[in-house]
N, C-alpha and C positions, 0 to 999 in steps of 0.2 A: 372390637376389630374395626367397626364405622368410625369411629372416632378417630384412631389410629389414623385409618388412610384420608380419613380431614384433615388431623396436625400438617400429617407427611404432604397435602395435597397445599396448605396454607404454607409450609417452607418454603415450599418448590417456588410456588410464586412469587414471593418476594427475593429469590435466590436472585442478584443480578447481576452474576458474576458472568457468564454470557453474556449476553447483552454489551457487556463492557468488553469484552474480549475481539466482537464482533466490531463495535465502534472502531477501537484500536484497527483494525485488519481494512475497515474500509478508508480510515485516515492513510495507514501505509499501501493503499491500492491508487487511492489519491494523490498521491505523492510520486508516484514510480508513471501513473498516468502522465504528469507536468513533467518529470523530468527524461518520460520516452518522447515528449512532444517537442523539450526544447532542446535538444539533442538531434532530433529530426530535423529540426528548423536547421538547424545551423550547423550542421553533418556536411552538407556538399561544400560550405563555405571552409569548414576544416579543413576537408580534404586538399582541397585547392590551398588552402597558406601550406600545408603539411609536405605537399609537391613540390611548391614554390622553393620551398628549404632544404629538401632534398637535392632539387635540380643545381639550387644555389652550394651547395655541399661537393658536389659532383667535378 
């Protein structure tokens, strides 16, 4: 039975399918970070050409 829950306990560890999963999640957390930042930046400047075209449409 000791044995057993050694193998089972030396799988576990070396399992690094987590770990990778986790990498993944904070690269796309990374990503969604930059791209709510430069969207932010440059949101008011949108808006305003977006008016402009509109008005110019009118």
């Amino acid at each position: 039975m000791l044995k057993l829950l050694c193998t089972q306990l030396r799988a576990l560890k070396q399992d690094d399918d987590g770990a990778t999963a986790i990498e993944y999640g904070l690269i796309v957390a990374g990503i969604a970070v930059a791209i709510i930042a430069a969207v932010s930046m440059v949101g008011d400047q949108l808006i305003e050409t977006f008016t402009r075209i509109a008005d110019g449409l009118k």
